[in-house]
C-alpha positions as CSV (number, residue, x, y, z in Angstrom):
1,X,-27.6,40.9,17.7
2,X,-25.9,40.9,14.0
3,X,-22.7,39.7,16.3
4,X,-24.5,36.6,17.5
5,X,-25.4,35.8,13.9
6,X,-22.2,35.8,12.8
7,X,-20.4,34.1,15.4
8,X,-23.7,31.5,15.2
9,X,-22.8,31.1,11.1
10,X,-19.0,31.3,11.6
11,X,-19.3,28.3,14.2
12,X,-21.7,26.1,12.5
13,X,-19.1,26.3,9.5
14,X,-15.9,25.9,10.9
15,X,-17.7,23.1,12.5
16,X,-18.4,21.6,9.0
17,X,-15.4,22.7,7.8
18,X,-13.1,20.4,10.7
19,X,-15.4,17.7,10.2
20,X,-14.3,17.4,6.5
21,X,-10.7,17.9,7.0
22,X,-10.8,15.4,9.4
23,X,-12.5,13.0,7.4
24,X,-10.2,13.7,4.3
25,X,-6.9,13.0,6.7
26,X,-8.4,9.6,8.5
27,X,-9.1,8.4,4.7
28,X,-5.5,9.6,3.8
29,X,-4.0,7.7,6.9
30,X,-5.5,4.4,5.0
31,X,-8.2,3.8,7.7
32,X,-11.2,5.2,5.7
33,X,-10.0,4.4,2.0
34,X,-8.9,0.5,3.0
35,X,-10.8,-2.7,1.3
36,X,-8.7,-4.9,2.6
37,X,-8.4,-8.2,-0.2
38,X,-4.9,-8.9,0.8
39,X,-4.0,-9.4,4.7
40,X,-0.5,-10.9,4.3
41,X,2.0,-10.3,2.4
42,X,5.3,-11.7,1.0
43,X,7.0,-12.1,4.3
44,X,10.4,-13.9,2.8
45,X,13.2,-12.7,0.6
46,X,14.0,-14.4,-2.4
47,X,17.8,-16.0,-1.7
48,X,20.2,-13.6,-3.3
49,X,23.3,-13.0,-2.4
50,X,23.3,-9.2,-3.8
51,X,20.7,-8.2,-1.0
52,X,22.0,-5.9,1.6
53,X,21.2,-6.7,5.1
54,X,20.1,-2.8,5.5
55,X,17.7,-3.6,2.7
56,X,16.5,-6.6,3.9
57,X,15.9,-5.2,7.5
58,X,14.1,-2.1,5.3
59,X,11.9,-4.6,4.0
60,X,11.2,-6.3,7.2
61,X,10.1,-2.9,8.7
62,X,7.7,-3.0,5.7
63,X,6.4,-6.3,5.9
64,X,5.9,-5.1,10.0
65,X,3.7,-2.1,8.9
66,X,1.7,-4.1,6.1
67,X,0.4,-6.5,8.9
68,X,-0.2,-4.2,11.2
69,X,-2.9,-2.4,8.8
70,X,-0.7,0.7,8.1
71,X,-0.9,-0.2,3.9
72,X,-0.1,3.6,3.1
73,X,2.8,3.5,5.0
74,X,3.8,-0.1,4.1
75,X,3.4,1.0,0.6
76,X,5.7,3.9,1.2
77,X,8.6,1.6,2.9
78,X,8.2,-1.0,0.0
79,X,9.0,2.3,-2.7
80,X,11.6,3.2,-0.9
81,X,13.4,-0.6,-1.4
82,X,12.4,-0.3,-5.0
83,X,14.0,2.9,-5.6
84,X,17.0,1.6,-3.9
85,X,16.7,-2.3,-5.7
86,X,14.2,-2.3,-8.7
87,X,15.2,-5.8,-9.2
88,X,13.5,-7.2,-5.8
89,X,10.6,-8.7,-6.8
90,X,8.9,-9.2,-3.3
91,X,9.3,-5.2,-2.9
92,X,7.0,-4.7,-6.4
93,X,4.7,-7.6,-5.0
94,X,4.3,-6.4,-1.5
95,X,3.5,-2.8,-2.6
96,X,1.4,-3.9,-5.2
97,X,-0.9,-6.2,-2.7
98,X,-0.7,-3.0,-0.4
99,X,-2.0,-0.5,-3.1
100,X,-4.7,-2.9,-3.6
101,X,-5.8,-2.3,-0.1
102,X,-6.2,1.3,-0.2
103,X,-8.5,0.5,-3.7
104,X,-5.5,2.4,-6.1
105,X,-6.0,-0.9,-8.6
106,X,-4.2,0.3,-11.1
107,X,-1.0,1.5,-9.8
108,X,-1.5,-2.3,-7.7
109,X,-1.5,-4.1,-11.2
110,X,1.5,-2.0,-12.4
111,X,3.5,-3.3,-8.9
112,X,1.9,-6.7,-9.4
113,X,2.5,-7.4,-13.1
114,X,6.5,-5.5,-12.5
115,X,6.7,-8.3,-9.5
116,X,5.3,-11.0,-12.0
117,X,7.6,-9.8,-14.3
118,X,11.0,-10.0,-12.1
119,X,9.7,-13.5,-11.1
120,X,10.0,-14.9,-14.3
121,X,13.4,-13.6,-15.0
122,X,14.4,-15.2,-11.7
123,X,12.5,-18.2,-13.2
124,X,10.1,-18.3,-9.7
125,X,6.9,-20.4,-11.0
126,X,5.8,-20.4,-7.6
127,X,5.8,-16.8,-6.8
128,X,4.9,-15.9,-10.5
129,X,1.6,-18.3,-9.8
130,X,0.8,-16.3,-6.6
131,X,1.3,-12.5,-8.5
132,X,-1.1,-14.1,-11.0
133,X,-3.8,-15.5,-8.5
134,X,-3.8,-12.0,-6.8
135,X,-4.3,-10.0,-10.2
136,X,-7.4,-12.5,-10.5
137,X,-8.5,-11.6,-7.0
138,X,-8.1,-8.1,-7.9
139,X,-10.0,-8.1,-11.4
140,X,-12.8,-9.5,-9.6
141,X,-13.1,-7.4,-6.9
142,X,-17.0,-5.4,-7.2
């Protein structure tokens, strides 16, 4: 009878127990963390000519992911160009509007204003403007 208890209790909380770890690794794949504000993001390159086409195709692959929903894994692409070209604006932007996504605001305003940042130095009003209309979208956010 104790035996029955016990394998009764153990079920009932390793049932609990796979039910949370579950739950913590669908939030950590980006499905159950996501608020999506931002659904597209920078989809062009700015026209350098110190851009390698391996980069550029890295970034594709990342701007792929992004629309597809995958903003974790977008976010992780967009790093990697960074660590390889800090200077690429559209990199800092991208993964800044994906950060947003998963709710991480402030590491997305770190990426956003770095992005803002690298726009002006490139002297891009247009794109500056855009970084500056998502940081409003994102300081009003509930």
């Amino acid at each position: 009878m104790e035996t029955a208890h016990f394998l009764t209790w153990f079920a009932f909380i390793a049932a609990i127990a796979g039910g949370g770890i579950a739950a913590m690794v669908w939030a950590y794949q980006g499905s159950g963390s996501v608020s999506v504000l931002f659904d597209q993001p920078v989809t062009t390159l700015s026209e350098r000519a110190d851009i390698p086409p391996a980069l550029t195709n890295q970034f594709q692959a990342g701007v792929a992911t992004y629309q597809a929903g995958h903003y974790r894994t977008a976010s992780d692409q967009f790093a990697e160009v960074i660590q390889q070209m800090p200077t690429l604006a559209e990199a800092h932007h991208n993964r800044g509007l994906a950060i947003a996504n998963l709710r991480q605001d402030r590491e997305a305003v770190a990426n956003l204003v770095a992005a803002a940042e690298l726009y002006l130095q490139q002297d891009n009003q247009t794109a500056f403007q855009q970084v500056k209309q998502h940081l409003e979208v994102l300081k009003a956010r509930p």
